[in-house]
C-alpha positions in Angstrom: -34.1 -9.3 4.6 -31.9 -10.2 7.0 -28.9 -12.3 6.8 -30.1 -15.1 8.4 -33.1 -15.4 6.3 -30.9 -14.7 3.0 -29.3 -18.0 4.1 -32.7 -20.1 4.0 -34.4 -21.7 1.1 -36.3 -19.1 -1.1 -39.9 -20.3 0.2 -38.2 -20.3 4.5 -36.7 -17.3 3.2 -39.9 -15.5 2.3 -41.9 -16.6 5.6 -38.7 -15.7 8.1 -39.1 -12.0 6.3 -43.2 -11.9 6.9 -42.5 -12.8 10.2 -40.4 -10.4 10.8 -42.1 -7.8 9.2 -45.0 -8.8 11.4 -43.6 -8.8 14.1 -42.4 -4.9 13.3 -45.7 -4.1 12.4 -47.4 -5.8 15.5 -44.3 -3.6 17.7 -44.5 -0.1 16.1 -48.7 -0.2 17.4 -48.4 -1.1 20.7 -45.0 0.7 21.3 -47.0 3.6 20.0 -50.4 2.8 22.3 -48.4 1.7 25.5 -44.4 3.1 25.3 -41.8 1.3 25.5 -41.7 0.1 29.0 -45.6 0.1 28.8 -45.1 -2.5 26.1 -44.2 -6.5 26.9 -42.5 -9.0 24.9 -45.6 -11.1 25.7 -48.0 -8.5 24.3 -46.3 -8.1 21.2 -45.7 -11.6 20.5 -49.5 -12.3 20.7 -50.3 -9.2 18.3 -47.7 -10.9 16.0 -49.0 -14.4 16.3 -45.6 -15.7 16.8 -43.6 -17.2 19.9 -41.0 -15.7 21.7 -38.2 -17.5 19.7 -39.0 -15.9 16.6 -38.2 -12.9 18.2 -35.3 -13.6 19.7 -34.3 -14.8 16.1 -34.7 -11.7 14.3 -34.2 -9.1 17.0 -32.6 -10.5 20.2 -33.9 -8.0 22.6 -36.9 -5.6 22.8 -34.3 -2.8 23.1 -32.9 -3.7 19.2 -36.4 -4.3 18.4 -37.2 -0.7 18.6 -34.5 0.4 17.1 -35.5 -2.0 14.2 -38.9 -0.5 14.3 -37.6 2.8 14.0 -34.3 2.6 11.2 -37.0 0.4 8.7 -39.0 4.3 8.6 -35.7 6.5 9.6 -34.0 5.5 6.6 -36.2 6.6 4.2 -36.9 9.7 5.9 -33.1 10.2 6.5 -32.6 9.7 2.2 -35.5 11.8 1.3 -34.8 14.4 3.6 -30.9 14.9 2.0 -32.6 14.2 -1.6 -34.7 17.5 -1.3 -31.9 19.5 0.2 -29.3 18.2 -2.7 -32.4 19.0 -5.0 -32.7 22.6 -3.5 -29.1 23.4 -3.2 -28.6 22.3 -6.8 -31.6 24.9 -7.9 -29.8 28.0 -5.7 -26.7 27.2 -7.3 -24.6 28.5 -4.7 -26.5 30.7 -3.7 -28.1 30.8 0.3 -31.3 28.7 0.5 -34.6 30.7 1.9 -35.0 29.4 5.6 -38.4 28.5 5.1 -37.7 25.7 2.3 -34.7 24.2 4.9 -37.7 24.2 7.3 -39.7 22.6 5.3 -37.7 20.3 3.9 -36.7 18.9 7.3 -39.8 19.2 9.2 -42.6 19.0 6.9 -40.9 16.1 5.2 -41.7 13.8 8.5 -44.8 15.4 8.8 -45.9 14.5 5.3 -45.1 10.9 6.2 -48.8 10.2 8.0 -49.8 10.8 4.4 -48.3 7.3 3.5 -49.4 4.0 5.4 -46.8 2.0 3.1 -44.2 4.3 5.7 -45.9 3.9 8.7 -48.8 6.8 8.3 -50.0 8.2 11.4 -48.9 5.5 13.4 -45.2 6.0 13.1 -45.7 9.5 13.2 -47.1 9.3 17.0 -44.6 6.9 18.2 -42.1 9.2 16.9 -43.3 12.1 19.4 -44.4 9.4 22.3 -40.6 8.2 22.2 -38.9 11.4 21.9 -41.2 13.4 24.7 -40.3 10.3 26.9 -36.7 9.0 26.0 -34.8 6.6 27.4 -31.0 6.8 27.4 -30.5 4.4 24.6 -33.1 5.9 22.2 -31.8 9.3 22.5 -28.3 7.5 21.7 -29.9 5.9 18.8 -31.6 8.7 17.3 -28.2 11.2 17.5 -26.3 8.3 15.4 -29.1 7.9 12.7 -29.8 11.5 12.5 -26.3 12.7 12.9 -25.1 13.2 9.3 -29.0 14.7 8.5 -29.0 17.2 11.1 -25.5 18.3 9.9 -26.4 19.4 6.4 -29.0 21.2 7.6 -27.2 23.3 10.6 -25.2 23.9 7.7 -27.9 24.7 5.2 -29.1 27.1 8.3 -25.6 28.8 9.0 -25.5 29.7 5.2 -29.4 31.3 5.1 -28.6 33.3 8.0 -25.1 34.6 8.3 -26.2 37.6 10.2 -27.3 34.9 13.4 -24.6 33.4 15.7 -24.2 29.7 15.3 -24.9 28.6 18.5 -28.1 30.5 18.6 -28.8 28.5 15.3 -27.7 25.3 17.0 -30.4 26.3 19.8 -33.3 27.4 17.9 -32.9 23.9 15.7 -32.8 22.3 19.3 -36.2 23.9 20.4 -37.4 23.3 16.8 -37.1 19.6 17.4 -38.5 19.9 20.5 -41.9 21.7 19.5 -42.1 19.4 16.2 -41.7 15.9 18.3 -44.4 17.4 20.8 -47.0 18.7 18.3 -46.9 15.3 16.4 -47.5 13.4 20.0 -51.5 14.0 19.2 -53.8 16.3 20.7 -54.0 14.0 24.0 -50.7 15.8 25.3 -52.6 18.8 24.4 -56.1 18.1 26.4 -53.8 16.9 29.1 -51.4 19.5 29.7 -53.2 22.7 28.7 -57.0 21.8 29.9 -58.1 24.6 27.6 -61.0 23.5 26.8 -60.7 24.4 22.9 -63.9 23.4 20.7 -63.0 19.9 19.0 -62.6 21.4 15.5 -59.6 23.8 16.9 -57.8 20.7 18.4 -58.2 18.8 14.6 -54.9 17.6 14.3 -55.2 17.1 10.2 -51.7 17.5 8.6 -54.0 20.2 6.4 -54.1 22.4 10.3 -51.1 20.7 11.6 -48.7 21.5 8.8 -48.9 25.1 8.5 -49.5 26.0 12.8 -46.3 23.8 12.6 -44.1 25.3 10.1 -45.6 28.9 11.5 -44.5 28.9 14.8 -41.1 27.4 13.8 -40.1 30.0 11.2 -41.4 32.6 13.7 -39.0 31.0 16.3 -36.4 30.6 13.5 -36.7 34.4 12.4 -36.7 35.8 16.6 -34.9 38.9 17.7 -31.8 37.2 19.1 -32.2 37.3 23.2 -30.1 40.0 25.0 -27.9 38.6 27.8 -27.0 40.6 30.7 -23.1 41.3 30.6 
């Protein structure tokens, strides 16, 4: 709830924090359907039911709307994504964690998220790879603060499973890991579109059960490459 709507009477209260919930909820679709820039005030005020005002109230700009959309699921993926590593780390006792469970951990835990409605199911999940396979400046600024201390513990996690690998090859490979996840999870349109393959329906299922594991396959095998060879 917001600090505003903490200040209200406990009935004003509750309705300023369905609004604004509603209005999060009406956002996160259309941003998701339309982008960002594809997306009006005026559209998602109708979806919402509410006027303009109300979200100027809880928001004050489409830009911290976003964001708003975003840090209400980030934060719980941000928590449960340190809670497995703390959970793992605290099993290994010291010892290097297998790279495939830091994978895991990291990418299969947002992936597993389109399980869950209650965190934004399949929805959130597409916005997530819309927005990040078509930034704009302040996004990509927002996503390096929230993810910041996550994506540290696990370049960490990383440097400690593979001693033998230079860190900055590490630092590269995470990069391009990021890069494949956010594009797989944009949805099999960016797929008909940019390949034109013409694969069979059934081979383009995008089900977390085919998703998951084509996912976490390619990035181990990306994870686990020969190291390139540079000419001197």
């Amino acid at each position: 709830m917001t600090q505003a709507a903490q200040s209200l009477p406990p009935a004003d209260a509750k309705n300023s924090a369905d609004t604004r919930e509603r209005i999060l909820d009406a956002a996160e679709h259309l941003f998701t359907e339309n982008g960002f820039e594809g997306t009006s005030m005026r559209m998602i005020t109708g979806a919402a039911g509410v006027n303009l005002a109300a979200v100027n109230y809880h928001f004050g700009s489409k830009e911290q709307l976003i964001q708003e959309v975003f840090r209400r699921r980030l934060t719980w993926l941000n928590q449960e994504r340190l809670r497995i590593l703390d959970e793992l780390e605290a099993e290994a006792a010291g010892k290097p964690l297998k790279p495939s469970l830091i994978v895991d951990a990291f990418f299969g835990t947002l992936i597993r998220m389109a399980e869950h409605e209650a965190l934004g199911g399949r929805t959130f999940l597409r916005l997530i790879g819309r927005t990040m396979t078509e930034p704009s400046g302040f996004i990509r600024a927002f996503f390096a603060e929230e993810y910041a201390g996550v994506v540290d513990r696990y370049k960490q996690a990383l440097f400690k499973a593979l001693p033998d690998v230079p860190k900055a090859e590490i630092v590269w490979r995470f990069h391009f890991m990021l890069g494949a996840t956010y594009y797989a999870i944009a949805g099999t349109d960016a797929l008909r579109i940019v390949t034109d393959w013409g694969i069979e329906p059934q081979e383009a299922d995008e089900g977390l059960d085919k998703l998951l594991p084509r996912l976490m396959s390619f990035l181990l095998g990306g994870l686990r490459a020969q190291l390139p060879q540079f000419e001197s």
